[in-house]
N, C-alpha and C positions, 0 to 999 in steps of 0.2 A: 658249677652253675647252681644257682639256686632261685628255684622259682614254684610255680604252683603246677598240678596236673591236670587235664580233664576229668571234666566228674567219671565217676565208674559208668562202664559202658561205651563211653567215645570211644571212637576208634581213629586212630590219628597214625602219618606216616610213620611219628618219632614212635610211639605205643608198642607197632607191630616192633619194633627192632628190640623190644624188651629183654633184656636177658634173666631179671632177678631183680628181686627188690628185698632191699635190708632194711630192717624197721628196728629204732630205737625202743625200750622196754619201759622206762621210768617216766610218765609224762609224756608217751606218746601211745602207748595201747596199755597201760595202766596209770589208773591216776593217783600216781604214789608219791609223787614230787612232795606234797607236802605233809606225806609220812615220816618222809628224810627227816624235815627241818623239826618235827615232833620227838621223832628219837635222839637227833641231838643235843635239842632243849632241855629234854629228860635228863642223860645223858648230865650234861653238863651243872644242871642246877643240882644234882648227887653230888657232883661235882665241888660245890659251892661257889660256883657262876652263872649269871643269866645272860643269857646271847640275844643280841640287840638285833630286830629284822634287816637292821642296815646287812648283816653279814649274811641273808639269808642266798640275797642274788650272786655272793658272792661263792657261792657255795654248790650251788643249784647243779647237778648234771656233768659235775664233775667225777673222778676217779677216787677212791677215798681216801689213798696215799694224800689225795693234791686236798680237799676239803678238813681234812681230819688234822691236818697241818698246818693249814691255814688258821683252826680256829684255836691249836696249841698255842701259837706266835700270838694270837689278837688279845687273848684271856689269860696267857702266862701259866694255864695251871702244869703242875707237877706233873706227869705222864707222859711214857713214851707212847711214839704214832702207833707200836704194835699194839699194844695193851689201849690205845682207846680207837683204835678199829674195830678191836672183838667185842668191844663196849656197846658201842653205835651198832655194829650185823645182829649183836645180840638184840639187841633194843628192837631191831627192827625187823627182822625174822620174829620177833612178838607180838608186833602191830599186826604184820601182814597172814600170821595167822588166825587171825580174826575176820578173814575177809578182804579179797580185794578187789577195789573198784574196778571195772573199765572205764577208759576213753572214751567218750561219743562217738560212735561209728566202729569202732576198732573191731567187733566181732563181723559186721558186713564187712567191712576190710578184708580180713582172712578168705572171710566167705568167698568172697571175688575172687581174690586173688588164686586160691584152690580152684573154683570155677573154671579159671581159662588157664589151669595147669601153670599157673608163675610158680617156678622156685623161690624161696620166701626162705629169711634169715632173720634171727634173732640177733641181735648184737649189742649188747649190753656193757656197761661198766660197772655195774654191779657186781660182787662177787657170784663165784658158782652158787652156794646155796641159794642165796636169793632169789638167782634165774630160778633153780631150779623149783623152788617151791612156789615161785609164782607161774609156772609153764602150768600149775594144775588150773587154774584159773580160764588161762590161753586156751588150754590144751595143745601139747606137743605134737599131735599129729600134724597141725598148720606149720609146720617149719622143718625145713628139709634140715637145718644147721643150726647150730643155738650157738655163741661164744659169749663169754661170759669176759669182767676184768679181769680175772685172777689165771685167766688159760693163755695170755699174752704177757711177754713180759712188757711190753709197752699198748698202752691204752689211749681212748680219745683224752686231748686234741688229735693224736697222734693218726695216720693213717693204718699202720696197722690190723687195725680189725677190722674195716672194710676191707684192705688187700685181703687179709687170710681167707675172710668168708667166700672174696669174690674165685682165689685160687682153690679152694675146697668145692666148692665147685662148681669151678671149669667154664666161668664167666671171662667177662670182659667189663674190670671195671666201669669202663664211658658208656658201658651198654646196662647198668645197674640201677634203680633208682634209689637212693637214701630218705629216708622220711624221720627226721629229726626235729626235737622239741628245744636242744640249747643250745650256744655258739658252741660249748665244746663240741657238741654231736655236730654242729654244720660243720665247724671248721676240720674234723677228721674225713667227713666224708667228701668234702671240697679237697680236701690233701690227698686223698687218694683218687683224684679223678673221676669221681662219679656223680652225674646230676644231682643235686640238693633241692626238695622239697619241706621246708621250715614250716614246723608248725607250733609257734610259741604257747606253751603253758601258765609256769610260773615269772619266765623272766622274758623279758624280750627277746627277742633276734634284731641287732641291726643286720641293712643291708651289707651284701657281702662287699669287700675292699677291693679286689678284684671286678676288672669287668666282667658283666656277665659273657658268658662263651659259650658257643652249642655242645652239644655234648660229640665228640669226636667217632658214635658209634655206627660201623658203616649202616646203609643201609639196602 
C-alpha cells in the first residue's frame, strides 16, 4: 500500500498497531540524491565522458551494482563495475565529508518517532561506509538497526531489506511503515508487505500498479 500518513501527533486506529517504521537514507532524511548524480559526473568526465541528465532518473535510488552498470552500457567507457564502484564511494564519501544536508522535517521525524518509543530502521542501498559516515549527521542513537547495500546480498527493488529489518526485530512486516523517496525504495517495501509512504525527491513516484490494499496488520 502506498499512501500518505497523519501529520505527527494524530492518533488513528491504523497508528496505534504500529510496530516500526523503516525510513529510506538517500533522499528521504538526507538530501543527497543529487550528490549521487555529481560524483558520477565527476566521475565519469575523468572518465572522458559527459552524462546527459536524461540518465540521471535513470539512475536515482538505485543499488550501485544496478546504476554503475547501467551507465558502463550507455557511455561504453573501458572499466569494470568493481573498479568504477570504488570510483563513485570514493567520489562520494568526499562530497559527503564536507557536510551533509538534511531533509525537511527528517530531524522532527526522528524526534517523534523516539518520543512515542517507535522502533525506527535505517535501510539503505547505499554501501556500509556511506551509511555509516553519514549516521554522524543522523546520529545513531535514533535507530534501533541500520542495514546497509553491501550487508544483503540482494537489495531494493528487492524485498529483502525490509524482510531483514523487520525479522531483526521481531516485527511484522504489514504492521511496519516504509517511508521511501524512489520506485526502487517503493517497490521493495510494497514486495515485502509493508505500507508504503512515497515521498518523491529527485524523480517521481508513479502510482503504484497494484490496487491499493489495507495493510493486513491485526488490530
Amino acid at each position: 500500500m502506498t499512501s500518505s500518513i497523519p501529520a505527527v501527533g494524530t492518533r488513528t486506529a491504523e497508528a496505534a498497531t504500529l510496530q516500526a517504521v523503516f525510513l529510506d537514507l538517500d533522499g528521504t532524511l538526507v538530501d543527497t540524491e543529487g550528490f549521487w548524480w555529481e560524483a558520477e559526473a565527476e566521475v565519469f568526465a575523468e572518465l572522458g565522458h559527459i552524462l546527459d541528465d536524461a540518465h540521471r532518473e535513470v539512475v536515482v535510488g538505485g543499488p550501485m551494482t544496478r546504476s554503475a552498470g547501467y551507465l558502463i552500457q550507455v557511455t561504453g567507457v573501458d572499466i569494470s563495475l568493481t573498479e568504477l564502484s570504488v570510483l563513485l564511494n570514493a567520489a562520494f564519501l568526499a562530497r559527503i565529508g564536507r557536510g551533509v544536508p538534511l531533509m525537511p522535517g527528517a530531524r522532527r521525524l526522528l524526534a517523534e518517532l523516539a518520543a512515542h518509543d517507535v522502533p525506527t530502521a535505517l535501510v539503505s542501498a547505499s554501501h556500509r561506509a556511506i551509511v555509516d559516515q553519514m549516521l554522524y549527521s543522523l546520529g545513531p542513537e535514533n535507530f534501533r538497526l541500520t542495514l546497509a547495500g553491501d550487508d544483503l546480498t540482494r537489495t531494493k527493488p528487492h524485498p529483502d531489506p525490509y524482510l531483514t529489518a523487520a525479522a531483526r526485530l521481531g516485527v511484522d512486516p504489514a504492521c511496519c511503515a516504509v517511508i521511501e523517496d524512489t520506485l526502487t525504495g517503493v517497490s521493495a517495501g510494497e514486495a515485502a508487505g509493508c505500507p508504503v509512504v512515497a515521498v518523491p525527491s529527485v524523480a517521481p513516484v508513479p502510482p503504484p500498479h497494484l490496487p491499493i490494499h489495507r495493510s493486513g496488520c491485526p488490530r
